[in-house]
C-alpha positions in Angstrom: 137.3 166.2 124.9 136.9 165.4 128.6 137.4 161.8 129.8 135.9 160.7 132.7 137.4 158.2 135.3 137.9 154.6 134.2 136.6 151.8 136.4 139.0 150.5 139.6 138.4 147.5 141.7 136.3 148.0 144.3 134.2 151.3 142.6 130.6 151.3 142.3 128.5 151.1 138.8 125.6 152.8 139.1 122.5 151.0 136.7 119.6 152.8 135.7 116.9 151.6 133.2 116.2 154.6 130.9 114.3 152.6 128.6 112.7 148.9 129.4 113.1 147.2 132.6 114.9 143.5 132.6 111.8 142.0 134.4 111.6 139.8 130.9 114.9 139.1 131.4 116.0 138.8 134.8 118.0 135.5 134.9 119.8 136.9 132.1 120.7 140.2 134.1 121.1 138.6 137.9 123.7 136.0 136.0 125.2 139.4 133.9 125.6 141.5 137.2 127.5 138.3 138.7 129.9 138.8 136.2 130.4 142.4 136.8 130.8 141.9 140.6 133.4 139.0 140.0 135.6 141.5 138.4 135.6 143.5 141.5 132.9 146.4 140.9 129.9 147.0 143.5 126.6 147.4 141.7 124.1 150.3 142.8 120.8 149.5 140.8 118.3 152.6 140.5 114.7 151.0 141.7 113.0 150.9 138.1 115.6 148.2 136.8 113.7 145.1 137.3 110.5 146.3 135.8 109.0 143.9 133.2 107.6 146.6 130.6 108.9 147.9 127.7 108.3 151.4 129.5 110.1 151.1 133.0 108.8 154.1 134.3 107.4 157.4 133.5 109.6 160.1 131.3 110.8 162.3 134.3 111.1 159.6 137.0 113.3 157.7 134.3 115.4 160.8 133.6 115.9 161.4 137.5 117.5 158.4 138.0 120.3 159.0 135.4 120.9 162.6 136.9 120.5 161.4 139.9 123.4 158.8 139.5 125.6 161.8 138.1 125.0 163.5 141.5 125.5 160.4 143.5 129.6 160.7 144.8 129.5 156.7 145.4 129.1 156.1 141.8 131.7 156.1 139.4 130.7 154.8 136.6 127.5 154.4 135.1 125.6 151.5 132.7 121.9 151.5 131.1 120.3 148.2 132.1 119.0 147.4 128.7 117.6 149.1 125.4 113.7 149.2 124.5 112.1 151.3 122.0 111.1 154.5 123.9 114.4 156.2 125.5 113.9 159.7 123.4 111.3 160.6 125.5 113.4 161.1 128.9 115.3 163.7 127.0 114.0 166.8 127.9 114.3 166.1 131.4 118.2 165.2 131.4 119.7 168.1 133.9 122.6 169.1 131.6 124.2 171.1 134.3 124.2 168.0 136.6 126.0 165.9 133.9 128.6 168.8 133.3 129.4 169.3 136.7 129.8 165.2 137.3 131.1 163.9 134.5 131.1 160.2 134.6 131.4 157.7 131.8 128.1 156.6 130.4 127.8 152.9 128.6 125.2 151.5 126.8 123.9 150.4 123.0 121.2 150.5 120.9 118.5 152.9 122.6 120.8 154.2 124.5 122.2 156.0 121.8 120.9 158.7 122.4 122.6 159.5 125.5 125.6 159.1 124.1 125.0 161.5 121.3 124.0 164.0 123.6 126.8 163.4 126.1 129.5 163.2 123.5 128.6 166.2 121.0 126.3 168.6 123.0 128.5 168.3 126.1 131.9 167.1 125.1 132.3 164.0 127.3 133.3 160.7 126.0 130.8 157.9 126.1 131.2 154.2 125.6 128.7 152.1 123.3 129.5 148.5 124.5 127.2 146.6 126.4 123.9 147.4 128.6 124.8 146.4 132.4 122.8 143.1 131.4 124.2 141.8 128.0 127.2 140.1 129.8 128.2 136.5 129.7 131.1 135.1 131.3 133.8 133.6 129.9 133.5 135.2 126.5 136.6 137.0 125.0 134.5 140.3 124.3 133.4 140.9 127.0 136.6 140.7 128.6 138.0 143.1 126.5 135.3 145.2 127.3 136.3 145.1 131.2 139.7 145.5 130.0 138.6 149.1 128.0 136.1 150.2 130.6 138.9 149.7 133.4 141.4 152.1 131.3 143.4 149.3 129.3 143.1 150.7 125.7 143.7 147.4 124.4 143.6 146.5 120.6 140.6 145.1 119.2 141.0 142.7 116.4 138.0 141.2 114.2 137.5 138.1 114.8 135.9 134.9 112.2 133.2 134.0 113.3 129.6 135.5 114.7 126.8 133.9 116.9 123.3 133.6 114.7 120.6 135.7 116.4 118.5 132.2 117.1 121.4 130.3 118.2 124.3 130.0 120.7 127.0 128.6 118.6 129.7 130.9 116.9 129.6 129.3 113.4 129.3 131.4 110.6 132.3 132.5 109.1 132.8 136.7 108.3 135.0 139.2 107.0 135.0 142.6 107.2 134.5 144.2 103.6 136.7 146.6 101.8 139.8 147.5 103.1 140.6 150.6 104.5 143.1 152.5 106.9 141.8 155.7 108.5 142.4 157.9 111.2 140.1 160.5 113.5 137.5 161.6 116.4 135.1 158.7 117.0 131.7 159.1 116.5 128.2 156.7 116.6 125.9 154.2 117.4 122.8 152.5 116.3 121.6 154.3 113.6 118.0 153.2 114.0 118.1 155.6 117.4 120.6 158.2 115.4 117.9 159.1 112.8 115.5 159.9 115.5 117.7 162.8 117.7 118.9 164.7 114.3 118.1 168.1 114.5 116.4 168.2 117.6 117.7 170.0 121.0 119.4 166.5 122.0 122.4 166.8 119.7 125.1 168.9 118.7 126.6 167.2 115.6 127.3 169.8 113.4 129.7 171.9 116.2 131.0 168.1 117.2 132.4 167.7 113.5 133.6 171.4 113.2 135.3 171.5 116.7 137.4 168.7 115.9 137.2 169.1 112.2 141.4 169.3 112.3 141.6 165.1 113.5 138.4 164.0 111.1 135.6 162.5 111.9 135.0 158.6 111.8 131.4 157.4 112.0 130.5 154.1 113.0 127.0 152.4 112.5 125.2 149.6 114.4 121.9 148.6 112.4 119.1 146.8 113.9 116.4 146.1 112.0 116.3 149.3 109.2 115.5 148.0 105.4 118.8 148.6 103.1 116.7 152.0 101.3 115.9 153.2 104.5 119.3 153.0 105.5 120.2 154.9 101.9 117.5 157.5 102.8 118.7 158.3 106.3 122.9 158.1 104.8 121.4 160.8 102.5 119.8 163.0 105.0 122.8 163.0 107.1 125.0 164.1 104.2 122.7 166.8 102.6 122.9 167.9 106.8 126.5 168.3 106.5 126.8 164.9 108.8 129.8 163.7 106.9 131.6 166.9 106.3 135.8 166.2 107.2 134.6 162.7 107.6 137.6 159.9 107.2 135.8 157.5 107.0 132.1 155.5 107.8 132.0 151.5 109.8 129.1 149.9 109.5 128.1 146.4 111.6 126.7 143.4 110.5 122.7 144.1 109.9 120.7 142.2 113.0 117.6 141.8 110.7 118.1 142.5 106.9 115.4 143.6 104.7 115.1 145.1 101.4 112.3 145.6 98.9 114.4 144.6 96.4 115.9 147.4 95.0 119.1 147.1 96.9 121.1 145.7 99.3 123.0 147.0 102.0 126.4 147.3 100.3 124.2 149.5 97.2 123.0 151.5 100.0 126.2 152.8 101.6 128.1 153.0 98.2 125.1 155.0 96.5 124.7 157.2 99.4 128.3 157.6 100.5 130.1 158.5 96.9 133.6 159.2 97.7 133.7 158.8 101.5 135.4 155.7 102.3 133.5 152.8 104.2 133.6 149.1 105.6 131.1 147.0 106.3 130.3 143.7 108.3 132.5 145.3 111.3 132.3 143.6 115.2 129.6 146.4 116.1 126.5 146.4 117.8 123.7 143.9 118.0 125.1 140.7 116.3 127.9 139.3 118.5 130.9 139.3 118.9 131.0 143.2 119.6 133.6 145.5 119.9 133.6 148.2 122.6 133.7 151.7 121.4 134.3 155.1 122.2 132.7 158.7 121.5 134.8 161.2 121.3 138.2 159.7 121.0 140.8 159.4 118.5 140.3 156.2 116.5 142.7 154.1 114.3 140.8 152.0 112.0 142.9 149.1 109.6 141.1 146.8 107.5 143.6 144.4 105.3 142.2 141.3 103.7 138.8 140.9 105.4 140.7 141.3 109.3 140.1 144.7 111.1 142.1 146.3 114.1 140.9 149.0 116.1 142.8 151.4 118.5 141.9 154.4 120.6 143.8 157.3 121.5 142.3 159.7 124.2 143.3 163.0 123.1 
């Protein structure tokens, strides 16, 4: 597995928007990139960033900006602006060679899954699924950790007790993290809504990921957006019958952002009837609810789960 360089004071991250623009969200993002630069980073923004449509530019000239921040020696590190609904579409146009001859660390969630997918199994460089360069708040324990991690500090991440509703700014809800668990092995994930949509296409190279490091394990993680608890079943199933979960350890899943069902099943029925014997916990730090825990591809994760309270290390082997 090749890691790329951690962040420094002083280095440049470079911020491209392969899906949406933050036009609809620009306070948010000015007051996000603040925060980044009062941690010492400089802040190169590709000229589609501040668009305010779902589509922030055209396939290829979306694609060109990441490859060409990969070729660009000022940046060091690089962060998608935001998700959106329509990041698959730049794949074909990713320079692959570029990307392998100027590795950098990529960071982003929910569309940009993708790019992390293809980063981490069809090119065997480890890729963070944290925050987009305009989710940050400051002042906010996870994110600092997240600036601690992205810097090279592989601190431990601990669960914590309570989450921020989507429709509200207060941390109030109490949660635990279900079933415990203690497993071991190569990291591997993201938002399974954008997951589903990249199997078996050119874009990923899960199968020779899993068998490469079949030796440490696998252990998937899941963020799920907005996916009903039998579609969730349905795409489980279609990931194990694609030999998906073969030498896994293990399976996290985060809390659901919006839960639906048809009443069949819930979310637990899903991952237990799909899953069988392959051990799993649920209502994990991960993804779109907040808080979130910073995570990365293609490393060696330690995963404990003892009386509803998780810890989470990484080893870069």
């Amino acid at each position: 597995m090749k890691y790329p360089k951690f962040l420094n004071v002083n280095d440049t991250i470079g911020i491209c928007a392969l899906s949406a623009g933050v036009g609809h969200k620009i306070e948010d993002y000015i007051k996000s990139i603040d925060f980044l630069k009062s941690k010492g980073f400089n802040i190169k923004e590709c000229g589609n960033v501040r668009s305010n449509n779902i589509v922030s530019e055209s396939p290829t000239k979306r694609a060109e900006s990441l490859n060409n921040l990969y070729l660009d020696k000022e940046v060091d590190f690089i962060i998608c602006a935001t998700g959106g609904e329509f990041l698959i579409d730049i794949l074909p146009f990713i320079d692959g060679k570029i990307i392998v001859s100027n590795p950098k660390f990529f960071m982003g969630y929910s569309d940009p899954t993708s790019i992390n997918i293809l980063l981490t199994t069809k090119y065997d460089i480890a890729s963070i699924y944290g925050f987009n360069a305009g989710s940050y708040e400051a002042g906010v324990d996870f994110y600092e950790k997240n600036i601690e991690i992205i810097k090279g500090n592989l601190i431990t991440q601990k669960s914590y007790q309570f989450y921020k509703n989507y429709d509200s700014n207060n941390y109030d809800k109490t949660i635990f993290v279900k079933n415990d668990l203690n497993i071991k092995g190569r990291c591997i994930g993201g938002c399974l809504d954008v997951i589903r949509n990249v199997i078996a296409t050119p874009y990923e190279n899960i199968k020779g990921f899993i068998e490469k490091y079949k030796n440490d394990g696998i252990v998937w993680y899941f963020d799920i957006y907005d996916i009903s608890a039998e579609e969730v079943y349905r795409i489980l199933m279609q990931m194990k019958y694609a030999g998906y979960f073969d030498y896994c350890n293990g399976i996290l899943f985060g809390r659901v952002l919006f839960e639906s069902n048809s009443g069949f099943m819930n979310y637990n029925d899903a991952y237990k009837s799909a899953l069988g014997d392959i051990k799993y916990a649920y209502d994990f730090d991960i993804g779109h609810t907040s808080p979130k825990t910073t995570l990365i591809n293609g490393a060696i994760i330690n995963v404990e789960v003892l009386n509803g309270k998780s810890k989470i290390d990484f080893i870069l082997e």
